[in-house]
N, C-alpha and C positions, 0 to 999 in steps of 0.2 A: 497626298494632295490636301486632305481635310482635317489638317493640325485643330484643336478647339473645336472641331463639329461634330457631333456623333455619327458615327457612319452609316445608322439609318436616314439622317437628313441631308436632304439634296443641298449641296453649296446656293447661295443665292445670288443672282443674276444681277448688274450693275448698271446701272444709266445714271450715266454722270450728264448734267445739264450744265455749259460750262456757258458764260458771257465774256465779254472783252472789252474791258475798261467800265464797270459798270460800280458803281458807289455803292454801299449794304444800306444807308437811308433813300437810294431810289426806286425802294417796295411801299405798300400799302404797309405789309405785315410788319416793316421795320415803323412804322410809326407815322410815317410821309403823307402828310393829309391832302396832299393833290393827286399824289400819280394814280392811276385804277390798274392796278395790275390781281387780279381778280382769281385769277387761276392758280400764281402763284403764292397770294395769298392762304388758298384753299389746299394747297401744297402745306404749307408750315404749320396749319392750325391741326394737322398730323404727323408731326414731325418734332425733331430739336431743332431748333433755330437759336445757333447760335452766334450770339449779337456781338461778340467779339473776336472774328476770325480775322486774321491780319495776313496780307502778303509778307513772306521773305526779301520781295524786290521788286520793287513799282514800277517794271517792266516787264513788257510782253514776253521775251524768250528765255529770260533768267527766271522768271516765274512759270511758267507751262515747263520748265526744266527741271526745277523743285516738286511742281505736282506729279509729276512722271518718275522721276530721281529718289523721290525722299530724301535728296540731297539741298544742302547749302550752296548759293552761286560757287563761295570758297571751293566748295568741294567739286561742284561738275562742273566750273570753270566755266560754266556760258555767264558772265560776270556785268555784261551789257547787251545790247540789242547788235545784231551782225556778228556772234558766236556760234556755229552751229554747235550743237549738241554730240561730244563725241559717240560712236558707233560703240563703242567696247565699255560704256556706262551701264550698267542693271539697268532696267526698266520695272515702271508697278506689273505695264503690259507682257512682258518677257513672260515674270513668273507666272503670271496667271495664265497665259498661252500654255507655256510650260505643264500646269497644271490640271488641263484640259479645258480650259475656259475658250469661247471664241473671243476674238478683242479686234471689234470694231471702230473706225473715226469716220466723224462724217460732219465737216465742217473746216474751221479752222484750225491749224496745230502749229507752227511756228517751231518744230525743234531745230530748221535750216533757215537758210536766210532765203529774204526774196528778191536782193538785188546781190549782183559781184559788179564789182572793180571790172571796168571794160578789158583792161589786160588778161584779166582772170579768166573775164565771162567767154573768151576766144577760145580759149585751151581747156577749158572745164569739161567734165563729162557729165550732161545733163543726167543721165542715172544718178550720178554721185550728189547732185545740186536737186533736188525734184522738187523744190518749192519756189526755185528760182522763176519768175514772172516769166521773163523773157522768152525763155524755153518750152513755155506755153504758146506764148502767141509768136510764135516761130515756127511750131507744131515741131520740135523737136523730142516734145515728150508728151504722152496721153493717158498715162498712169500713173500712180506712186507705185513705183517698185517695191513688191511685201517680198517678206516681214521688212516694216518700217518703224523699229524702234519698239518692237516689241506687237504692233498691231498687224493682223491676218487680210485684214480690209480697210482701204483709204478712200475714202472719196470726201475731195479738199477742196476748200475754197481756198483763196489768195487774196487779199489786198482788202478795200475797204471804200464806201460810195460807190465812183462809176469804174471804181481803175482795180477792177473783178479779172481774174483767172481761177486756172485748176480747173478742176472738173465742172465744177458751176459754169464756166467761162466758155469751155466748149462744150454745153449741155446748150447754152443760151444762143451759142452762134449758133449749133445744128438743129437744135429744134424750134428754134425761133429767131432766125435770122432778123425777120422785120423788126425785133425788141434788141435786137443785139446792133446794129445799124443806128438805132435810133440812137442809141447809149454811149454808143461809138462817134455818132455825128456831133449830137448837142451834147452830152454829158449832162452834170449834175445842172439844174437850173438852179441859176442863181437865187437867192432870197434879194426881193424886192429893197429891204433893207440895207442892200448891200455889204451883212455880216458877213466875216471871213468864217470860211468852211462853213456855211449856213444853206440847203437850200432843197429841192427835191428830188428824188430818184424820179425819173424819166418815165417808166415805164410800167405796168401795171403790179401793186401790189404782192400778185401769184406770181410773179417772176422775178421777186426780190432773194436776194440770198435767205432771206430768212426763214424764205415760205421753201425754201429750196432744201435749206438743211432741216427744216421741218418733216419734208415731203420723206426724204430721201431716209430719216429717222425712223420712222412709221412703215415705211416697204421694211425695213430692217427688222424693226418690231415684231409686224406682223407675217415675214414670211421664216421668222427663224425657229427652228425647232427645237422642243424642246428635251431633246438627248443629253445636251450637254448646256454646263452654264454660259452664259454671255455678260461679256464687258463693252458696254458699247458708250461710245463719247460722242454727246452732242454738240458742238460746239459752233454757237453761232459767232461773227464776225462784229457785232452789232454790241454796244450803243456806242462804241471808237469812234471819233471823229474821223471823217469831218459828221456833221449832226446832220443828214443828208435819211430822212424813209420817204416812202413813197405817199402817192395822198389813199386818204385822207387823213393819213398819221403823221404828214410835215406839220398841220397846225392844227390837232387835236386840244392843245394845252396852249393858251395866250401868254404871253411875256408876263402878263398883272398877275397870272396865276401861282407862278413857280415859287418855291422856297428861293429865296433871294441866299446869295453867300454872304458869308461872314467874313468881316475882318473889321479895322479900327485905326481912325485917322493918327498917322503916328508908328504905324505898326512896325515900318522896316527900320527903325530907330533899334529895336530890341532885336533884330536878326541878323545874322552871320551876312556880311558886305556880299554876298552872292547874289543874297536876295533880290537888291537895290540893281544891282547890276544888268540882271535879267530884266529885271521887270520895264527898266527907263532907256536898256541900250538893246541891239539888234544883234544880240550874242549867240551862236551856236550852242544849245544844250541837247546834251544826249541825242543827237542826230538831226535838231532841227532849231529852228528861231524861236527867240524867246516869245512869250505875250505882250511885246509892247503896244501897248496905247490902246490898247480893244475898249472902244465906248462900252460904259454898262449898259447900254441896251442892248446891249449887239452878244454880251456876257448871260443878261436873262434868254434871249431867244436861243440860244447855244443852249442852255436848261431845259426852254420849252419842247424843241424839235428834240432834244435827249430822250424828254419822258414820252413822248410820241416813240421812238424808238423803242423801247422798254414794255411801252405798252402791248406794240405789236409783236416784241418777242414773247410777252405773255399769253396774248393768241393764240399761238404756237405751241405755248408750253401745255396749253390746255389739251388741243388735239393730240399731243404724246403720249398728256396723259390718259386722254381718254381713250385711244390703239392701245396702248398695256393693258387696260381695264379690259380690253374689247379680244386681246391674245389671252387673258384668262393665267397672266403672270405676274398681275399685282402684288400677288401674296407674297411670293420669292423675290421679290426686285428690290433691293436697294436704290432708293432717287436718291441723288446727291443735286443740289442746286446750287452755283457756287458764279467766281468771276476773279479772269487772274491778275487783276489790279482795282483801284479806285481812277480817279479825274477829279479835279481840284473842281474844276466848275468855277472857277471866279473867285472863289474863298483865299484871303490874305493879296487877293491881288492877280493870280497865277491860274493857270489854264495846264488841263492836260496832264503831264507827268513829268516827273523831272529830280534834281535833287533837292527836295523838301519832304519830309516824311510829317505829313500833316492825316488830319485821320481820312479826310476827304480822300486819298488818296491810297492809304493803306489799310482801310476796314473794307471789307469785302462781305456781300453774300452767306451765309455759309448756311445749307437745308437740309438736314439727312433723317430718310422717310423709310421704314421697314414695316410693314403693317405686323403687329403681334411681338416686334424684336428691338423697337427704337422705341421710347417713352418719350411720350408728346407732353415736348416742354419748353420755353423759352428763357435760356442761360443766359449767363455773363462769363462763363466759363472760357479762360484764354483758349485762344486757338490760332492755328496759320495753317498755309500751305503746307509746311513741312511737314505736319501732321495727316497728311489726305492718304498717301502711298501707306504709310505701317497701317493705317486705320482698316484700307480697305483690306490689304492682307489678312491683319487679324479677323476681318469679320468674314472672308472667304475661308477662312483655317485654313493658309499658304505663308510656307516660311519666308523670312525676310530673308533676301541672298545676300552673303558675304560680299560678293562686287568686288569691287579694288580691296577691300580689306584684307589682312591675312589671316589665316586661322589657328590664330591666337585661341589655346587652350584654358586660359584663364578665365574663370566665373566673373572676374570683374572687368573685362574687356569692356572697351567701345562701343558702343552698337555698331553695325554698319550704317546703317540709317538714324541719324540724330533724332528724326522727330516720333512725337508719340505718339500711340491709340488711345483715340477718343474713343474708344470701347464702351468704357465703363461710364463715361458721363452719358453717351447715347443711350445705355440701355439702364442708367440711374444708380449703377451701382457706389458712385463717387461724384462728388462734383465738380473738382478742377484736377487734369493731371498734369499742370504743369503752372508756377507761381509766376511766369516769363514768356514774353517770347523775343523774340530778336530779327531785327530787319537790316540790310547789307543793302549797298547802294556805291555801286565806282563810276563816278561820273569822269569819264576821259577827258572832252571838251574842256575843262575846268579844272583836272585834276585834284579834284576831291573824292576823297574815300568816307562815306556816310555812315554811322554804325548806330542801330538803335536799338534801345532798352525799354520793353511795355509791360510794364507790373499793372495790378489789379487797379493803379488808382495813379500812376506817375508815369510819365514820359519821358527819355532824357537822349539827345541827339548829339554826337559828339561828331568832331571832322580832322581829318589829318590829308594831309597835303596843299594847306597854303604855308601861303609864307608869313604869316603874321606873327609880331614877337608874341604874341599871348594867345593860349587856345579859347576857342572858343564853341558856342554850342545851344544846344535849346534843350528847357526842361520846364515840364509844365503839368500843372495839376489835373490831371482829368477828370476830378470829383468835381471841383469848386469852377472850373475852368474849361468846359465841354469844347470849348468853339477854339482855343490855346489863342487867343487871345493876348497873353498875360506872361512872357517870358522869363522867366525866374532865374537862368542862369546867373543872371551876374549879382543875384540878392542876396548882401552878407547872411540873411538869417537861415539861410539854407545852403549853406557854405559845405557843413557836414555830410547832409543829405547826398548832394553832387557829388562829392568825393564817394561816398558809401556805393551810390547806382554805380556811377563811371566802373568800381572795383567789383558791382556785379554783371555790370555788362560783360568785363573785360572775362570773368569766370565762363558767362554762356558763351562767349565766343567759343573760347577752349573746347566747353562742353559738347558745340554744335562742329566743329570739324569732323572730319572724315577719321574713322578708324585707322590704325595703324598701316601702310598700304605693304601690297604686298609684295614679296621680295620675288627678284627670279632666281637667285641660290646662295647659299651661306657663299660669303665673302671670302 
């Protein structure tokens, strides 16, 4: 079980703090001179914080698939949003169960979908579907059936604002019918403004999901013993549109306050004809309508009621941490603080998530706290999701499992698992382990396939499946050009350059697939 740990040291216990849709500049610690996120501030100033952690895939279930997987979408094929996650994939969760770990969720998890196909949803077997909405408020199911994907204990939220299931959903109708009623009558109140998706939770703050998977964290915390190690995942629902917390945190932060977004008159002039597209016509992306026509005021209060979001999950994050300190497991605990996408916020034009790999959108969070075992520091050092599952292994001393791969005898095999441990940068004995990373994006709707290249100091976005006689693409200086701004593909004097990235993108690709899979019998 304890590959790397001396076998007088007790494995160390894991609480991963996960968000959903949350930007890595919407902390104090990252720099952000508005939000007050106070707690988790006080988090990283003992910790690595590192400031360049990137999603694989700037979706919710290709991404929570990668952090579980240590796999590429390529590889666990959940490639867009409505993929469940196949049952016979390794899990990070598996092996550490496997390995005597308990491995708890409690929150949000997305490896199944939450709606089917009406034809589907008839003939399905809500066991086999357990995150499906419906089948909640059907009461056709009042559990997640464990093991679920490798975790021993589920208790899940679903959905987002007022249109809540899972366990939350009937925690709310039966012990609080009068707030569940309410929620269920009015719904979200709208913002006076009348901003889309803008407006307040209904019902008292302590009945918010957030305070819910807070609650529900801290019983976990504090009633689990300590025989053996624990994996436990937090995972709130929150700062995901719609921008809906309850008061006094709908308007903690005014419209004049917020870091306003970025972009430049002119700008879809240098972008791939998508852009223009989305942004002026009423086109289906990745499962939903574009941002047309969102007045910028209606763009800052989406921001404001954000950081009120944020703020209150910080709250929260306080009381976790203060139950760990308080179970006397500080010492052994691994915090991870992390979020498995960004949100445009307004920036270039565009809201939410989609196919644009803008950093708004693909820089993430990323906090990892070990007291006596992680060196408190603040990196630049590359990083992604793909990197979470080997990480946490290595720092459990639990093998990485073969999975679909075969077992290939050769010292120079595949990994199974593409991404690396930040091992050694956590604990300082290197500083970058890896000069790359790579992000993947198939947008159906549009039929473009997105593939992106992030070196120390350069961007470069290439796309395959239009139709256009000439390819086309985004590259952008991240040194000189923070905000990307400033599109450089089509600029003869870096003609070279783009050839040179393109031929290392197309190398990490290679690089980051799936090991050789494995056979069922010579041929």
């Amino acid at each position: 079980m304890t590959r790397g740990i001396e076998m007088s040291e007790k494995p160390p216990n894991f609480l991963v703090i996960c968000t959903d849709q949350m930007r890595a500049d919407h902390l104090g610690c990252a720099d952000n001179p508005v939000i007050r996120t106070p707690n988790i501030d006080r988090l990283a100033a003992s910790s690595t914080q590192l400031d360049r952690a990137y999603v694989n895939c700037p979706l919710c279930q290709p991404s929570r698939a990668t952090l579980f997987t240590g796999m590429t979408p390529r590889g666990h094929q959940v490639r867009t949003n409505g993929i469940p996650l196949a049952h016979d994939i390794p899990t990070l969760t598996t092996s550490l169960s496997d390995a005597g770990y308990r491995t708890s969720s409690i929150g949000k998890l997305h490896f199944s979908n939450y709606w089917l196909d009406d034809n589907v949803l008839q003939v399905a077997e809500p066991q086999s579907f357990p995150e499906v909405q419906a089948f909640w408020q059907d009461g056709k199911i009042h559990e997640v059936p464990v093991p679920y994907y490798g975790f021993d204990q589920v208790d899940i939220t679903l959905g987002h604002g007022d249109n809540v299931e899972g366990n939350y959903g009937r925690w709310l109708r039966e012990s609080h019918p009068e707030a569940w009623r309410l929620l269920q009558d009015k719904g979200v109140l709208p913002s006076a403004s009348g901003a889309e998706q803008s407006g307040t939770f209904p019902i008292h703050e302590d009945l918010h999901h957030t305070a819910y998977v807070a609650d529900k964290t801290i019983d976990q915390i504090l009633k689990t013993a300590r025989s053996s190690p624990f994996f436990l995942f937090c995972s709130f629902p929150d700062p995901h549109h719609p921008y809906v917390a309850p008061r006094p945190w709908d308007t903690l932060y005014g419209n004049d306050e917020v870091v306003p977004p970025v972009s430049r008159e002119d700008e879809l002039d240098s972008l791939a004809p998508h852009f223009r597209k989305i942004i002026e016509t009423d086109i289906m992306v990745s499962g939903r309508r574009g941002p047309t026509g969102i007045p910028p005021e209606h763009v800052l209060e989406a921001l404001a009621r954000t950081y009120g979001m944020v703020s209150l999950i910080d709250k929260h994050v306080g009381r976790i941490l203060a139950a760990l300190d308080e179970s006397g497991q500080r010492d052994n605990t691994v915090v991870v603080f992390l979020s498995d996408h960004g949100d445009l916020m307004g920036d270039h034009g565009l809201m939410n998530k989609g196919p644009w790999h803008f950093e708004g959108l693909l820089r993430v969070p990323m906090i990892w706290s070990w007291p006596g075992h992680v060196r408190v520091q603040r990196t630049q050092a590359l990083a992604s999701l793909l990197d979470f599952a080997p990480t946490v292994l290595d720092l459990a001393g639990v093998d990485t499992p073969n999975g679909l791969a075969s077992d290939v005898v050769a010292p120079e095999r595949p990994p199974a698992w593409p991404g690396r441990s930040l091992k050694g940068v956590l604990k300082g004995d290197t500083e970058i382990v890896q000069d790359s990373v790579v992000v993947e994006n198939d947008e159906d709707y549009l039929g473009l396939r997105l593939r992106t290249l992030i070196t120390d100091k350069l961007k470069i976005t290439t796309y395959t499946g239009h139709r256009g006689p000439e390819p086309y693409g985004e590259l952008f200086d991240l040194e000189t050009d923070p905000s990307e701004l400033h599109n450089l593909w089509e600029a003869p004097e870096v003609a070279a350059l783009r050839s040179e990235l393109i031929e290392r993108l197309h190398y990490r690709l290679t690089e980051t697939d799936i090991a050789v899979p494995r056979r069922l019998s010579h041929a």
